[in-house]
C-alpha positions in Angstrom: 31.8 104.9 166.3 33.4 101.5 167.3 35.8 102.1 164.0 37.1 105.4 165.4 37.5 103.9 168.9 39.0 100.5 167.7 40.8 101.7 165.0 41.9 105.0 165.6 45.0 105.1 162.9 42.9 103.5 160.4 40.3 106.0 160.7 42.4 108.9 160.9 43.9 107.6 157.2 40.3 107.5 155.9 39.0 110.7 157.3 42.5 112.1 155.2 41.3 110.1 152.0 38.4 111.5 152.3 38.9 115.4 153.1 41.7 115.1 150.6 39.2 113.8 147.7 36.9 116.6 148.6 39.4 119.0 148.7 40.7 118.0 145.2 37.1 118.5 143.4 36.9 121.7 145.0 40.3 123.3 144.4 40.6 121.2 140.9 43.9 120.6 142.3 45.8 117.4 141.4 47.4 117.0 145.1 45.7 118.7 147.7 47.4 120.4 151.2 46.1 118.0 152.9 48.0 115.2 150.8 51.2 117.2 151.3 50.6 117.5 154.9 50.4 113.9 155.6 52.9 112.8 153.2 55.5 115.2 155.2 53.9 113.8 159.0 54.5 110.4 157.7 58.3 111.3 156.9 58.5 112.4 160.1 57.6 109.5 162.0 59.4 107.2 159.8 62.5 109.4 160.4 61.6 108.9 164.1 61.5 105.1 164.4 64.6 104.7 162.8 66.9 102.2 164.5 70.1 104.4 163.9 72.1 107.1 165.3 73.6 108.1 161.8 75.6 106.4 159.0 79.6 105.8 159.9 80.9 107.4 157.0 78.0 109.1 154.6 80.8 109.4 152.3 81.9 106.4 151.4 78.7 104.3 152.1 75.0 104.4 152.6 74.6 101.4 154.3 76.6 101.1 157.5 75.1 102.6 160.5 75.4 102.9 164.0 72.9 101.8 166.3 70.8 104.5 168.1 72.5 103.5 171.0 75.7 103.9 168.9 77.2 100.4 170.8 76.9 98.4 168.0 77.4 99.3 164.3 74.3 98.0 161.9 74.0 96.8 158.2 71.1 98.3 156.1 71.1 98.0 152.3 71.2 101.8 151.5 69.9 102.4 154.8 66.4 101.5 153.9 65.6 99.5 156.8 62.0 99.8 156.5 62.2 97.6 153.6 65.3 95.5 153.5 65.8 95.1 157.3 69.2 95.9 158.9 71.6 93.6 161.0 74.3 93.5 163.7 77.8 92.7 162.4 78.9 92.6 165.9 81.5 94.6 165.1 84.1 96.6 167.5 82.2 99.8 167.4 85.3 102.0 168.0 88.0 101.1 165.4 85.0 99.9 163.0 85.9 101.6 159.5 84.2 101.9 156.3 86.3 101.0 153.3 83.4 101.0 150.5 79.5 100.7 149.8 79.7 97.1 150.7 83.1 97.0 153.0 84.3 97.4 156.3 87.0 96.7 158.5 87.1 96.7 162.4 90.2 95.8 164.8 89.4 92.2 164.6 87.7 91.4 161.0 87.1 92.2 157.5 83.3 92.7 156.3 81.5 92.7 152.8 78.2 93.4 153.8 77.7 91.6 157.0 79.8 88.8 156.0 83.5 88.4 157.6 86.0 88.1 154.8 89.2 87.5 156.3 90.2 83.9 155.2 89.7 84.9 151.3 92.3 88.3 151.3 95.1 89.3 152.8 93.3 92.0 155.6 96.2 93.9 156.3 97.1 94.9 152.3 93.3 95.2 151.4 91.6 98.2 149.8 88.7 99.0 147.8 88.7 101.3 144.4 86.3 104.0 144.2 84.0 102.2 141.8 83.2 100.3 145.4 83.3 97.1 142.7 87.1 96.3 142.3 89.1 95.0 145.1 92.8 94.3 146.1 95.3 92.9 148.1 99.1 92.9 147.9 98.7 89.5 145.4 95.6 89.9 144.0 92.5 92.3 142.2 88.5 90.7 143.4 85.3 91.5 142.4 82.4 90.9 145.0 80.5 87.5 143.9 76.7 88.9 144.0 78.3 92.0 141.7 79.1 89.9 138.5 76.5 88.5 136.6 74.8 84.7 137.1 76.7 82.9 134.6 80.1 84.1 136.0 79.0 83.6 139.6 78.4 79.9 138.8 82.0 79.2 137.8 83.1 79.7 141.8 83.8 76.4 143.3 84.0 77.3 146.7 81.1 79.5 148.6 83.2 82.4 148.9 82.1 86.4 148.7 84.9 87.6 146.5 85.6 86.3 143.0 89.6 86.9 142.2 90.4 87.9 139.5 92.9 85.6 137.7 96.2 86.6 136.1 95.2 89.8 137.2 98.6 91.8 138.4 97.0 94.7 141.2 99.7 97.1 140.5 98.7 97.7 137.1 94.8 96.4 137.0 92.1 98.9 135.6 89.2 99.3 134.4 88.4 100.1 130.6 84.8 99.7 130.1 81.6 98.0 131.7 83.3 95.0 130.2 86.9 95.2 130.0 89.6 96.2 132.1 93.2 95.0 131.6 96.7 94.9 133.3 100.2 95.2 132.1 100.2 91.9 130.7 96.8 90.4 129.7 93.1 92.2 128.5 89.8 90.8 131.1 86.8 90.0 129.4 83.9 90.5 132.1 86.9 89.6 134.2 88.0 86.9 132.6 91.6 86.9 131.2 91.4 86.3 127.4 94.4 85.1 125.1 94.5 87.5 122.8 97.3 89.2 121.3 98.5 91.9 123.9 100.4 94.7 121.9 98.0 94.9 119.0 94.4 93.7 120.6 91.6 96.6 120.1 88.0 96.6 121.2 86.4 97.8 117.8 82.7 97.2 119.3 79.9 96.1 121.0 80.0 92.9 119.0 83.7 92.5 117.5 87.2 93.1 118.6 90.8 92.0 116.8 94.4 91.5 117.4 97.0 91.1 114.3 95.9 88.0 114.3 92.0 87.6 114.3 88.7 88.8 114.3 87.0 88.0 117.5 82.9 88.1 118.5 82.0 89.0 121.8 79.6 87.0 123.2 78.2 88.2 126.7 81.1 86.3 128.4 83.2 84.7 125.8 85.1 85.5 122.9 85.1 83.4 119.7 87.2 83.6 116.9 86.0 84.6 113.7 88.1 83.0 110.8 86.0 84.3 107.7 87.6 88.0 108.9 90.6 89.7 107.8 91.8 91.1 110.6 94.2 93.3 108.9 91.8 95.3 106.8 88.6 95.0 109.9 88.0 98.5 111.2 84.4 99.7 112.7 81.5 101.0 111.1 79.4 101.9 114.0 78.6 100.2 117.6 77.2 97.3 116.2 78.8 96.7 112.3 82.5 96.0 111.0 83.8 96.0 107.4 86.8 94.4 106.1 87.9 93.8 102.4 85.3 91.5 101.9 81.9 92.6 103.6 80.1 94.4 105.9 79.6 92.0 109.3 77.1 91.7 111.8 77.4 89.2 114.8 74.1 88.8 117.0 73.8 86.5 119.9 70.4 86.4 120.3 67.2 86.9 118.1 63.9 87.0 119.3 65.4 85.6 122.4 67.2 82.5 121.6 71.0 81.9 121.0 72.0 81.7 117.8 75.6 83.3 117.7 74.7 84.1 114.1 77.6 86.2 112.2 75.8 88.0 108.9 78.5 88.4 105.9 77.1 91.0 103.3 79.5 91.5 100.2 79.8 95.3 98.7 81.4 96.6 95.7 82.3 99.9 97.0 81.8 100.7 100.8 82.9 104.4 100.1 79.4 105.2 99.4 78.2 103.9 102.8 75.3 106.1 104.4 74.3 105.4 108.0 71.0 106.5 108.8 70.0 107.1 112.5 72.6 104.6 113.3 70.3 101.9 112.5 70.0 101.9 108.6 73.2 101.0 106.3 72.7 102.1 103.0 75.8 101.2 100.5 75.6 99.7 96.7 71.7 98.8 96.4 71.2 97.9 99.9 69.4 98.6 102.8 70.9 96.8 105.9 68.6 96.4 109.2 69.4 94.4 111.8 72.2 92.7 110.0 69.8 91.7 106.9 68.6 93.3 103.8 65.3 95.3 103.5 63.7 93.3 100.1 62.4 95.7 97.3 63.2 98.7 99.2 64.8 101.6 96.5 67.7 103.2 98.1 67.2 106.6 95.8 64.2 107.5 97.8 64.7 105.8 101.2 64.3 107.6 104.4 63.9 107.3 108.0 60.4 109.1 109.4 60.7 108.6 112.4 62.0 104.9 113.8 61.0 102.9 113.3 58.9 103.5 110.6 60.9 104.2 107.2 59.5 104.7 103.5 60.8 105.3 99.8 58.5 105.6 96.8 56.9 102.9 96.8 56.9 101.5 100.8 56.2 101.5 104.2 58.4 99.7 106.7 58.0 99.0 110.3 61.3 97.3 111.9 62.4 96.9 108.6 59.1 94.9 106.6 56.7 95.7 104.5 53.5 97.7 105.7 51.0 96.0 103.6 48.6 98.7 101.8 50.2 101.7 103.7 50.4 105.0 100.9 54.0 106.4 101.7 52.8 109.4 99.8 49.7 109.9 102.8 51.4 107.8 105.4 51.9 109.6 109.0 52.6 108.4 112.7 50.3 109.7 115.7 51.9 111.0 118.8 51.5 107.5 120.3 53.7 106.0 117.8 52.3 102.4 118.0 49.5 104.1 115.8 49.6 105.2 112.1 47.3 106.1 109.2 47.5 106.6 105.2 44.5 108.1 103.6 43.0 104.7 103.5 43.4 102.7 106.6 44.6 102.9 110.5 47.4 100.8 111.6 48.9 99.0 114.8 52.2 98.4 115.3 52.9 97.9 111.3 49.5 96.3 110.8 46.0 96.7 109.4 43.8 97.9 112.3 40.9 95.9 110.2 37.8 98.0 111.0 39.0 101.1 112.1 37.8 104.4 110.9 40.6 106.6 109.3 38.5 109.3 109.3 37.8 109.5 112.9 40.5 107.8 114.6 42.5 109.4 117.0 43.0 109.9 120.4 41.1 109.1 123.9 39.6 112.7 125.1 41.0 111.5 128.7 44.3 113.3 129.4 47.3 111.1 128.8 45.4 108.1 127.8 47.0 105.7 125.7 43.2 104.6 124.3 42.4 105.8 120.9 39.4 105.5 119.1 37.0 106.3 116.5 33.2 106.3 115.6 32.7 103.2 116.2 34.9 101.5 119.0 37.7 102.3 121.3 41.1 100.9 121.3 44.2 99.8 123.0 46.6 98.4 121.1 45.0 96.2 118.1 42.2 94.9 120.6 38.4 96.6 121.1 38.4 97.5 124.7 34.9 98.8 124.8 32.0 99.7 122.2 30.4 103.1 121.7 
């Protein structure tokens, strides 16, 4: 009784809990009525205690409200103020104007966020593109600092909001892709101006792009020149590969997550026979390219994908492109939790021998969208005994 008295809201949720639970195991239901019913009383109230009158312009942004009193005019990251808070630009509330997600503009000042902007644009030329990323002035194209990534934020010198752009002409500035955009005179790498050639540069890739010049890699913010190329005869393969006259290339900047900046040359003797399978596998000559090496003693007559990343020929089984020691490609299948796999002989995890498992009996949990599987003896998740039988 002192609970109920003392704690009347915390009570109330457990007297929910509970009649919801009961409710459930009568009804077999997996959300009860009275689940629904609270969920929607709780919206309610939270819609209740909101500190704002409505947003300024739900058109253009989510975030700038005005005040339930509607005197002043409030920041909230996507108007979750529950979580995230919301402040008071002290802005004038009256000619206060929303120019993007992130921007506004008031009589007096220019915002990004709740931050007043006006000493690193010219305010009376300034605009913001409807990606709500790229900005301008009459001189200048910007991109908001805490938009870019880390290792372009820590070139700023200055503790500024907006990041300019440079060489970038605002007449002609667009953007291309995630990571290029490009003006009337230079290309932008992650908005940085490259020297490249300007009439004849072309993106070919995720990994590789050229002029009639070179070949260059595309690191995540850099570009380096690639002199073993030919840059007349480089054209694409697929998102990741490029051939020239001399080989098939692959450029990674990372494997098994250090940098290397390792470029993969692969000579062929006729490329006209190239196969690309699931746009993983390259198959030309006698090879089998994955992730920019060869599969070793894999027969390209008989290869094929199962289903990735398992692949087989006569002889093998591969995960990721090795070896599946002992797997039977003749009895080998994948169950629907795909970390699992079996031949007539043995059960396997993630490409390995599940030592003790029971082929015969393996299989899944009987609990409904478990990711447990097990057999006569034990149960499992992943290649580890969880409990015993």
């Amino acid at each position: 009784m002192n609970l109920i008295t003392q704690h009347p809201y915390i009570s109330i949720t457990l007297i929910i809990l509970i009649l919801n639970s009961i409710i459930k195991k009568i009804t077999r239901a997996e959300h009860s009525p009275i689940a629904k019913l609270s969920l929607f009383i709780m919206t309610i109230i939270v819609q209740a205690c909101s500190p704002f009158a409505g947003p300024v312009d739900e058109s253009i942004s989510d975030s700038y409200y005005y005040s339930k009193s509607k005197k002043e005019i409030r920041y909230s990251p996507m108007g979750n103020w529950f979580s995230l808070g919301n402040t008071n630009l002290n802005a004038d509330v009256k000619s206060f104007k929303v120019l993007g997600r992130d921007f506004g503009k008031d009589k007096n000042h220019l915002y990004f966020k709740t931050n007043i902007i006006d000493n690193e644009v010219d305010v009376a030329t300034f605009y913001v593109a409807k990606d709500d990323y790229t900005c301008f002035d009459k001189d200048h194209v910007y991109i908001a600092i805490n938009y870019m990534p880390q290792e372009i934020d820590g070139l700023h010198q200055e503790k500024k909001h907006l990041w300019k752009v440079a060489k970038a002409n605002p007449k002609t500035f667009q953007k291309i892709d995630q990571d290029w955009s490009k003006d009337d005179k230079h290309y932008f790498y992650n908005y940085v101006p490259v020297n490249v050639d300007y009439d004849s540069f072309k993106v070919l890739n995720k990994s590789f792009a050229k002029d009639q010049n070179q070949v260059y890699l595309l690191k995540s913010y850099e570009l380096l020149v690639a002199t073993t190329i030919d840059p007349t005869t480089s054209k694409k393969i697929n998102d990741r590969y490029i051939v020239d006259k001399n080989g098939v290339h692959d450029f990674q900047e990372y494997k098994n997550g250090k940098k290397v900046d390792s470029l993969t040359s692969i000579p062929y003797q006729n490329i006209e026979d190239l196969t690309i399978l699931e746009d993983k596998y390259l198959l030309f000559d006698s090879n089998i390219i994955y992730d920019g090496a060869k599969i070793e003693n894999a027969d390209i007559s008989s290869f094929k994908v199962i289903q990735f990343p398992y692949a087989k020929d006569k002889n093998h089984v591969f995960y990721f492109g090795e070896i599946i020691e002992e797997a039977d490609p003749e009895t080998f299948s994948i169950f629907e939790v795909s970390y699992y796999s079996k031949d007539k002989n043995h059960v396997f995890a993630s490409g390995k021998l599940l030592k003790g498992a029971d082929v015969a009996t393996f299989g899944p949990s009987n609990k409904k969208h478990s990711l447990l599987y097990k057999d006569k003896n034990h149960t499992y998740r992943g290649d580890q005994i969880v409990e015993d039988k």
